[in-house]
C-alpha positions as CSV (number, residue, x, y, z in Angstrom):
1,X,0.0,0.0,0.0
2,X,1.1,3.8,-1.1
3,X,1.3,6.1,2.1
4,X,0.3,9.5,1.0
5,X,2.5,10.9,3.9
6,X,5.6,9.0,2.4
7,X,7.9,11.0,0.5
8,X,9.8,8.2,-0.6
9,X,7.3,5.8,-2.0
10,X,6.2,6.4,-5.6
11,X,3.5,4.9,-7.8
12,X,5.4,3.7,-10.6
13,X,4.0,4.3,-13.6
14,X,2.8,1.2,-15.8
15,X,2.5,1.9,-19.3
16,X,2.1,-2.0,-20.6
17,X,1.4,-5.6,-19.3
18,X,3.4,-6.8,-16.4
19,X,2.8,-10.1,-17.0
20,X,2.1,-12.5,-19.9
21,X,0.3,-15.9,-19.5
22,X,0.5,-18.1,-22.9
23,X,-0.2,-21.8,-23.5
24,X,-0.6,-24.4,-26.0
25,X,-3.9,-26.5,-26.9
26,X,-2.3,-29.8,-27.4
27,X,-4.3,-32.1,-25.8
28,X,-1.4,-34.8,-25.4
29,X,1.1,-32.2,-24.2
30,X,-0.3,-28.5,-23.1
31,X,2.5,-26.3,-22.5
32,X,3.1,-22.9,-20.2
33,X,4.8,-20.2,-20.3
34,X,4.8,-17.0,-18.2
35,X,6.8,-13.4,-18.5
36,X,6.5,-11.6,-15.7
37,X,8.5,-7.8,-15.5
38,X,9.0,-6.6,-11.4
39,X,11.0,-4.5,-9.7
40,X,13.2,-6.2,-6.6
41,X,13.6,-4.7,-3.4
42,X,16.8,-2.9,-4.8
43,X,15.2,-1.3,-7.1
44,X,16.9,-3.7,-10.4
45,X,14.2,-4.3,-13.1
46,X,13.8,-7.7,-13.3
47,X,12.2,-10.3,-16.0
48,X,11.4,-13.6,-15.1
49,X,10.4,-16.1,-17.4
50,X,8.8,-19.6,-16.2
51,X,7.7,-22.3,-18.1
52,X,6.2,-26.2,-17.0
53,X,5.0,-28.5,-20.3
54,X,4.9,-31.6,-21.5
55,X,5.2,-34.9,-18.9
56,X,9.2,-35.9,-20.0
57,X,10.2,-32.1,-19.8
58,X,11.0,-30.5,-16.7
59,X,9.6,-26.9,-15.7
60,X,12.2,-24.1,-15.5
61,X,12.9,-21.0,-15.2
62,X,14.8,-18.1,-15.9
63,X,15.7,-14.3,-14.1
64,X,17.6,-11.5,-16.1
65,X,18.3,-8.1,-15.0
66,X,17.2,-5.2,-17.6
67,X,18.4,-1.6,-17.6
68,X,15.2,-0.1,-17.0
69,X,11.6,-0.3,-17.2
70,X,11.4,0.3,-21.0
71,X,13.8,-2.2,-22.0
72,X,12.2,-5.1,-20.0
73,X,8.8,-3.9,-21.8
74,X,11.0,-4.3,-25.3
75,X,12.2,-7.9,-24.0
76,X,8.9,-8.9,-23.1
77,X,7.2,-7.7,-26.3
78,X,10.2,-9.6,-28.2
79,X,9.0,-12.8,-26.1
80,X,5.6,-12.7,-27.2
81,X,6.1,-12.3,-31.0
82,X,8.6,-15.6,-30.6
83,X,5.7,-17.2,-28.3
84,X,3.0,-16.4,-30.8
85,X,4.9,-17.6,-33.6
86,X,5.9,-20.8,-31.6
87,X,2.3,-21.6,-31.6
88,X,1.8,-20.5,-28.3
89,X,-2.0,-18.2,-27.1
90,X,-2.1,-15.4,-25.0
91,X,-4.8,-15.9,-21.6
């Protein structure tokens, strides 16, 4: 929660998703896949990636640090065009 008497805590401004949610309709072998851009307690921009899938594949994921907010909105954007191509849906 924002304290309006705080004059250190800012609303950050969101200008895009967050958070992107994709899977596959194979019925044999659904697939998931999540992007997820958050600032960590340091105040490092941060984009996780996390994916779980077929039964004989293990789940995994991934943490990379980006320079700001803007470029982990260009990296996640970049994701979804490769995710979308891959045959992958947006929830």
């Amino acid at each position: 929660m924002i304290d309006s008497a705080d004059n250190v805590t800012h609303m950050l401004p969101v200008t895009g998703p967050m958070r992107l949610n994709f899977h596959t309709d194979e019925p044999d072998a659904a697939r998931v896949f999540v992007a997820d851009l958050n600032q960590d307690l340091l105040g490092d921009w941060i984009v996780t990636l996390s994916w779980d899938g077929k039964p004989q594949v293990r789940g995994g994921g991934r943490v990379t640090v980006v320079d700001d907010q803007e470029a982990g909105f260009k990296m996640i954007q970049k994701i979804a065009q490769k995710k979308e191509k891959s045959g992958y849906r947006l929830v």
